[in-house]
C-alpha positions in Angstrom: -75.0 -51.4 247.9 -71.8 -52.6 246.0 -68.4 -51.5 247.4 -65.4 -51.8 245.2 -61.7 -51.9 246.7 -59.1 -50.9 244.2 -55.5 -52.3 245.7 -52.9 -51.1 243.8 -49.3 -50.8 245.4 -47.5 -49.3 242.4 -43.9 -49.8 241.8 -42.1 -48.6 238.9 -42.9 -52.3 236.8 -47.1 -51.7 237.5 -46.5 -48.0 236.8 -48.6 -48.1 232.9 -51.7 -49.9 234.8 -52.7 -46.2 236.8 -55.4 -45.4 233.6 -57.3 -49.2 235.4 -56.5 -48.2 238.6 -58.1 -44.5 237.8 -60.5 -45.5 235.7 -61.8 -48.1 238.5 -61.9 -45.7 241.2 -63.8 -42.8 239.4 -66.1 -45.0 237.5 -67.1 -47.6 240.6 -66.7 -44.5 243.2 -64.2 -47.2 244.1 -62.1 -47.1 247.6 -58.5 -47.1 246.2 -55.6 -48.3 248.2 -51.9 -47.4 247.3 -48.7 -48.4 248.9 -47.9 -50.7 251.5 -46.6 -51.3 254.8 -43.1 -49.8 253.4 -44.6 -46.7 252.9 -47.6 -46.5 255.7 -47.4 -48.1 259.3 -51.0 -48.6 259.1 -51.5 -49.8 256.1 -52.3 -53.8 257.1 -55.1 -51.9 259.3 -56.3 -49.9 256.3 -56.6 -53.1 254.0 -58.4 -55.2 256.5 -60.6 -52.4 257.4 -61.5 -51.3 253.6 -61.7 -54.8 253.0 -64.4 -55.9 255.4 -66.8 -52.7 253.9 -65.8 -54.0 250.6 -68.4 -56.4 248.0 -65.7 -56.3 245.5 -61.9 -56.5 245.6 -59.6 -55.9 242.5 -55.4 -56.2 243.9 -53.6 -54.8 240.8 -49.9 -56.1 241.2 -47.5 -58.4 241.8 -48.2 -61.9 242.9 -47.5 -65.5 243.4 -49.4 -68.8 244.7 -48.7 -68.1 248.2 -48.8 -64.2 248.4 -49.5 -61.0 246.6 -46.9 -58.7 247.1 -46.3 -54.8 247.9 -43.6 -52.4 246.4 -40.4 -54.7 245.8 -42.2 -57.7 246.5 -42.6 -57.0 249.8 -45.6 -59.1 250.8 -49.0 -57.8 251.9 -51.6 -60.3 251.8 -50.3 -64.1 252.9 -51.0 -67.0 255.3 -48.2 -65.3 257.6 -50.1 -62.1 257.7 -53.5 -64.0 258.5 -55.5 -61.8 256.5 -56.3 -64.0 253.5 -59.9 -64.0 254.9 -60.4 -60.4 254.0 -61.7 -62.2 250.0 -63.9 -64.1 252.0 -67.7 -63.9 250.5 -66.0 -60.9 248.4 -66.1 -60.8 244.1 -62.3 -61.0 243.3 -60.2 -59.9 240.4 -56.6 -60.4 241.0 -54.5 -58.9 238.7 -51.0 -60.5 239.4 -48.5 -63.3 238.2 -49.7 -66.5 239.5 -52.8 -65.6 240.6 -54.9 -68.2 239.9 -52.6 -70.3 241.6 -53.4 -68.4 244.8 -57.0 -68.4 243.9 -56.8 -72.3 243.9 -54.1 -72.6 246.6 -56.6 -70.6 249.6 -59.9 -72.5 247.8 -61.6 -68.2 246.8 -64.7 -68.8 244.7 -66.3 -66.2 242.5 -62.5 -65.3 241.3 -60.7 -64.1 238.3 -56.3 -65.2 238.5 -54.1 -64.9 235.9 -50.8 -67.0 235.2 -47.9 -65.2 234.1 -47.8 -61.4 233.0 -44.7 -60.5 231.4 -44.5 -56.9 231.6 -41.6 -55.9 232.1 -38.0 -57.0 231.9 -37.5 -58.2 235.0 -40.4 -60.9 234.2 -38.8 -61.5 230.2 -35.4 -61.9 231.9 -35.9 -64.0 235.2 -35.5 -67.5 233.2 -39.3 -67.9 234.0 -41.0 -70.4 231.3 -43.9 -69.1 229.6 -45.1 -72.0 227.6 -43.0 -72.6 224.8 -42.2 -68.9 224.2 -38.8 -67.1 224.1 -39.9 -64.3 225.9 -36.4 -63.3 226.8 -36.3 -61.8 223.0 -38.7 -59.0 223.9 -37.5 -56.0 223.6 -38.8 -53.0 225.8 -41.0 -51.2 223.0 -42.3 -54.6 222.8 -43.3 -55.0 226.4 -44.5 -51.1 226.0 -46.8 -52.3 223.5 -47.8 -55.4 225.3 -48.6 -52.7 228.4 -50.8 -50.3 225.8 -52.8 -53.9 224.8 -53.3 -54.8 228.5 -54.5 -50.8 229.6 -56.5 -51.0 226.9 -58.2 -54.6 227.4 -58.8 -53.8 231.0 -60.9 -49.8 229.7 -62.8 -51.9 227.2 -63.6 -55.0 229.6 -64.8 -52.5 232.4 -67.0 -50.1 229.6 -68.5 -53.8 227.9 -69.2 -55.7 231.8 -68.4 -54.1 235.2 -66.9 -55.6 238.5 -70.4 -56.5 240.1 -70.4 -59.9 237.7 -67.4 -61.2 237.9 -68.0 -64.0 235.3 -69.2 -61.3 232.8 -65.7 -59.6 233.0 -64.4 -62.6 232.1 -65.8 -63.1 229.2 -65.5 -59.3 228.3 -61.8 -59.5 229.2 -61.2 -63.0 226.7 -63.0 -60.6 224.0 -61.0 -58.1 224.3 -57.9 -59.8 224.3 -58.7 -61.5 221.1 -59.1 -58.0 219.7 -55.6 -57.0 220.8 -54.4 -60.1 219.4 -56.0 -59.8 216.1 -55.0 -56.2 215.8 -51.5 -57.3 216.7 -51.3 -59.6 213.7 -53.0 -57.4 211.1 -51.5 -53.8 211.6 -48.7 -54.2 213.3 -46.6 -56.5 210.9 -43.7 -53.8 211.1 -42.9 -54.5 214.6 -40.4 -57.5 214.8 -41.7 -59.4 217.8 -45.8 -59.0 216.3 -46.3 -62.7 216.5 -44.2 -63.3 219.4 -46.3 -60.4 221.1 -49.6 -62.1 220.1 -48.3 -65.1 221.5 -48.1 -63.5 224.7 -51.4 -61.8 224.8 -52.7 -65.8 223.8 -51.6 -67.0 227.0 -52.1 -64.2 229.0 -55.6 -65.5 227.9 -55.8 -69.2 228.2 -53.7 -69.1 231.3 -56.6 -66.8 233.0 -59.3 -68.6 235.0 -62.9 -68.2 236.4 -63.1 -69.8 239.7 -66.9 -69.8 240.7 
């Protein structure tokens, strides 16, 4: 039988990514955990227990190479909390800034991380590098349009593959993207920012990794 856990502490920045989070719990009959220990006294207890029943575990959020975090960065799964093991033996899609990094950092295997995500302002305007981009001239229709590209990658990676083959996703997701990208350029000259945004979704590509 193949379990899925769908974490997805939702702030007001991961907001546009409920259509994955819904679409992963309804298709996949998918156990789906909001929140955090802000918000639920219990909720460490909840994650570890969900986790152990779990073959599959998709965190949808915030990140970095030490931690994924909860609702303002408050963080939920890190060394300090001891409960990095719950990805142990598990498939893993981490949806997060920097996520590879903490797929390579804690040494996961069967894995998907990401690099940057710049989603919303508070990533465009944080001084962050992002290659060689200047992402701090994205406006916010830009990063809404960046948002509609990543909902919709994410629906079309999860109808082409599904979350039992990790490396399948992948490659469904690096499709997809390259869709986005190439619709970006053709149709959507009249926005400003078009090549800047298909910059974006570029690297939001290359920087993405398959650890098996």
């Amino acid at each position: 039988m193949n379990n899925v856990l769908c974490i997805f502490p939702k702030d007001c920045t991961t907001e546009f990514l409920s259509p994955v989070y819904e679409t992963i719990v309804s298709t996949y009959f998918a156990t789906g955990l909001l929140g955090d220990p802000t918000v639920d006294d219990d909720y460490l207890e909840k994650l570890c227990l969900e986790a152990s029943q779990a073959d599959s575990i998709i965190f949808i959020g915030h990140g970095s190479s030490r931690a994924l975090y909860g609702i303002n960065f408050n963080e939920i799964i890190c060394e300090e909390n001891g409960n990095i093991d719950i990805f142990s033996g598990k498939r893993i899609i981490l949806f997060s800034c920097k996520s590879i990094d903490f797929i390579k950092h804690f040494k996961l295997n069967n894995a998907i991380g990401f690099g940057l995500v710049p989603t919303s302002l508070i990533d465009t305007q944080s001084g962050k590098n992002f290659h060689n981009l200047s992402i701090g001239d994205l406006s916010v229709e830009d990063l809404a349009f960046i948002q509609e590209c990543i909902v919709r990658i994410w629906q079309n990676s999860l109808k082409e593959s599904d979350l039992f083959d990790v490396h399948k996703f992948y490659n469904a997701f690096s499709f997809y993207t390259n869709s986005e990208i190439v619709n970006c350029l053709l149709n959507h000259k009249s926005t400003p920012n078009y090549r800047l945004i298909a910059d974006v979704l570029y690297y939001l590509k290359e920087d993405m990794d398959y650890v098996r």
